[in-house]
C-alpha positions as CSV (number, residue, x, y, z in Angstrom):
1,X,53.3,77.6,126.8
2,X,56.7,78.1,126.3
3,X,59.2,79.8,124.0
4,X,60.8,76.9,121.6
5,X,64.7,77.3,122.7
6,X,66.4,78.5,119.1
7,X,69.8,77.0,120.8
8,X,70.8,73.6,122.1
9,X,73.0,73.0,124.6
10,X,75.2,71.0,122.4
11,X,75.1,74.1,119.8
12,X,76.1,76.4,122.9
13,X,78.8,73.7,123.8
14,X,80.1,73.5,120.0
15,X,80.0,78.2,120.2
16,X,82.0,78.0,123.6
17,X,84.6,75.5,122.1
18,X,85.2,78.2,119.0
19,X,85.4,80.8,121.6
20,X,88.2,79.0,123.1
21,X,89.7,78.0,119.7
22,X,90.0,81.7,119.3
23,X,90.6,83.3,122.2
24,X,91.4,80.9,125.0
25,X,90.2,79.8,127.8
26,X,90.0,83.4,129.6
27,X,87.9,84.6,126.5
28,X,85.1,82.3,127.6
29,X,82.7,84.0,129.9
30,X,78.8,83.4,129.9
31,X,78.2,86.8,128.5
32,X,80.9,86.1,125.6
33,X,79.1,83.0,124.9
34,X,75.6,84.7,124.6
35,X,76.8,87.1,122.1
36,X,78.6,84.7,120.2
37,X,75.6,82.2,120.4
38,X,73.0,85.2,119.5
39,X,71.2,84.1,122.8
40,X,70.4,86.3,126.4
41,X,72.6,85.7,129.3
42,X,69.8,83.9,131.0
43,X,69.4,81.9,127.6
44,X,73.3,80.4,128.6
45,X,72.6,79.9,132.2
46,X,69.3,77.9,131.5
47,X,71.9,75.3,130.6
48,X,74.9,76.0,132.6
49,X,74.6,78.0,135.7
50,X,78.2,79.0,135.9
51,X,81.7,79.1,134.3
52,X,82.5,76.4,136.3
53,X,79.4,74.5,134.3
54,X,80.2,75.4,130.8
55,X,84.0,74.4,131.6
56,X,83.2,71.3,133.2
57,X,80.4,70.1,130.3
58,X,83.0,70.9,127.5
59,X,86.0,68.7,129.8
60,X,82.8,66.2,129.9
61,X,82.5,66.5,126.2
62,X,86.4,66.0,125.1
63,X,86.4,63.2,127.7
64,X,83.4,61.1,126.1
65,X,84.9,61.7,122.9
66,X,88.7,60.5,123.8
67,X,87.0,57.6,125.2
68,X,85.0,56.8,122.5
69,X,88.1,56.5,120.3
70,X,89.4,54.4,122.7
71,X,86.9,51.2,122.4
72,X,87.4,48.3,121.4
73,X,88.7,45.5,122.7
74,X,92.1,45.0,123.9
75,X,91.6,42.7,126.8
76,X,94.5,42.9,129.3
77,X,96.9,43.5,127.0
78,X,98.9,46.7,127.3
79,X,100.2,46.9,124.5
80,X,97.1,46.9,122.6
81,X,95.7,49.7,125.2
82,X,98.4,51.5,124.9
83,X,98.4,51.8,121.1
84,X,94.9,52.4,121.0
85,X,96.1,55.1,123.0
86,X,98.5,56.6,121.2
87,X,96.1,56.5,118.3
88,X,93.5,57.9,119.8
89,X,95.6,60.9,121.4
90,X,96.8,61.3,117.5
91,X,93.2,61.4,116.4
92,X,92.1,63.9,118.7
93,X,94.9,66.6,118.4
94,X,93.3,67.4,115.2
95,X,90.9,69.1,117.2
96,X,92.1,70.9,120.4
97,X,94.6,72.4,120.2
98,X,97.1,74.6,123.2
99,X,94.4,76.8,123.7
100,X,91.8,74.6,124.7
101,X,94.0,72.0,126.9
102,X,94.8,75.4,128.9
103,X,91.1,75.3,129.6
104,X,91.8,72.1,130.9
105,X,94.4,74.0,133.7
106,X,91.0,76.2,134.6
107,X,89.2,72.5,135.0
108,X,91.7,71.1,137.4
109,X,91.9,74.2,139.4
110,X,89.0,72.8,141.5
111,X,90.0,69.5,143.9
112,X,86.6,67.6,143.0
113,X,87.9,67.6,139.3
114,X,91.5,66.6,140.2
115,X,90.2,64.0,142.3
116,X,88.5,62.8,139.3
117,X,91.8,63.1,136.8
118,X,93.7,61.1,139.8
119,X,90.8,58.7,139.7
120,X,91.1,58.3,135.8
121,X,94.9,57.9,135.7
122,X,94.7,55.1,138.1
123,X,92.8,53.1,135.6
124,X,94.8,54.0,132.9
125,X,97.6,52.5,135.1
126,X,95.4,49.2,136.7
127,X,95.2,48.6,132.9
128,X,98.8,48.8,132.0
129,X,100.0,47.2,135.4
130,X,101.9,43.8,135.0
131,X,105.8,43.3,135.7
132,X,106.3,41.8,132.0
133,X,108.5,44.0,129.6
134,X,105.5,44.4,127.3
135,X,103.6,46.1,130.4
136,X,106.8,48.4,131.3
137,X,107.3,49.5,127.8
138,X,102.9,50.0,127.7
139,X,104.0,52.4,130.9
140,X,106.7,54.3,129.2
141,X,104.9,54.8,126.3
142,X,102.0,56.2,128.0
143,X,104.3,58.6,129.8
144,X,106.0,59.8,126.9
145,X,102.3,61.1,125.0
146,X,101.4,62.4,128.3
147,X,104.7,64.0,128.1
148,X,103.8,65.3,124.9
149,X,100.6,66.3,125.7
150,X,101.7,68.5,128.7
151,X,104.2,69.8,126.1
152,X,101.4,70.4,123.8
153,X,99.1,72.6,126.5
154,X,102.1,74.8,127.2
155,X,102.3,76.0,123.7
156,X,105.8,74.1,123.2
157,X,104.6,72.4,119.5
158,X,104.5,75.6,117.7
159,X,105.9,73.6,114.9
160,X,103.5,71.4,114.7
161,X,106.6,68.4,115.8
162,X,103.4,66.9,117.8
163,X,102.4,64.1,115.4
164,X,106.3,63.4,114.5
165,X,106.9,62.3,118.4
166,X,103.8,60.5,118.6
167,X,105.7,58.9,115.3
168,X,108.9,58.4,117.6
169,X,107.4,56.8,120.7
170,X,105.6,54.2,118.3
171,X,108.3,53.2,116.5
172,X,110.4,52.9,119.8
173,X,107.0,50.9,121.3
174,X,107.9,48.6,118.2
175,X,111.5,48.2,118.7
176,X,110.8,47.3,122.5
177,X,108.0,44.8,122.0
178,X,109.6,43.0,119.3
């Protein structure tokens, strides 16, 4: 019979995300995680064989989260999408911070996973399509907090003026759609 596993993989995913918090992406190794985690090497790698596993389960994680926060229903409308959006971007700031969207760099390093980011964006923009002025100013919106985002992962918010643009771009999503 086997030993009962004193660590889940959702514990080791929740250790590797602190790791990151604190150190960055490059501080995240299998063998960092197993000390933090108080687990073997082999303990790690019974859940994710590689790096490349424990990077691409945590993008996995922050991606089921974002799109949790983003249901609901908003039909076809843009607008509504691209407020829930904006919201939702808002919402999950509180938790990653430059640091762990760099990991996101290490992520898209590998053309399987940018294939994948492509694939995402283009439903991002199927859903925002539309020639009405609601549906371009959805567009521009969008652009500006992924603008800000980018921004964001290059360390440029050291001010913490994140939340204030996000403030801007709705208030100038307001004044458009009005």
């Amino acid at each position: 019979m086997g030993r009962t596993p004193t660590i889940t993989r959702d514990r080791l995913l929740d250790v590797a995300e602190e790791i990151v918090r604190k150190g960055g992406g490059a501080a995240l190794t299998i063998g960092a995680l197993a000390r933090a985690a108080g687990v073997s090497k082999g303990g790690v790698q019974y859940s994710f064989a590689s790096k490349d596993d424990l990077v691409r389960a945590l993008i996995e994680r922050w991606t089921s989260q974002f799109d949790a926060m983003m249901e609901g229903e908003t039909g076809d409308d843009p607008l509504a999408f691209v407020r829930r959006y904006i919201a939702a971007t808002r919402a999950s700031q509180q938790a990653m911070d430059a640091k762990m969207a760099g990991l996101m760099v290490t992520y898209l390093e590998d053309p399987a996973n940018r294939q994948e980011t492509r694939d995402w964006y283009r439903g991002i923009f199927h859903r925002l399509g539309g020639g009405s002025a609601d549906a371009q100013a959805a567009r521009v919106a969008f652009l500006a907090v992924e603008g800000l985002f980018l921004m964001h992962m290059n360390g440029i918010d050291e001010d913490g003026d994140w939340r204030g643009f996000l403030d801007d771009v709705e208030a100038v999503l307001a004044r458009l759609t009005s």
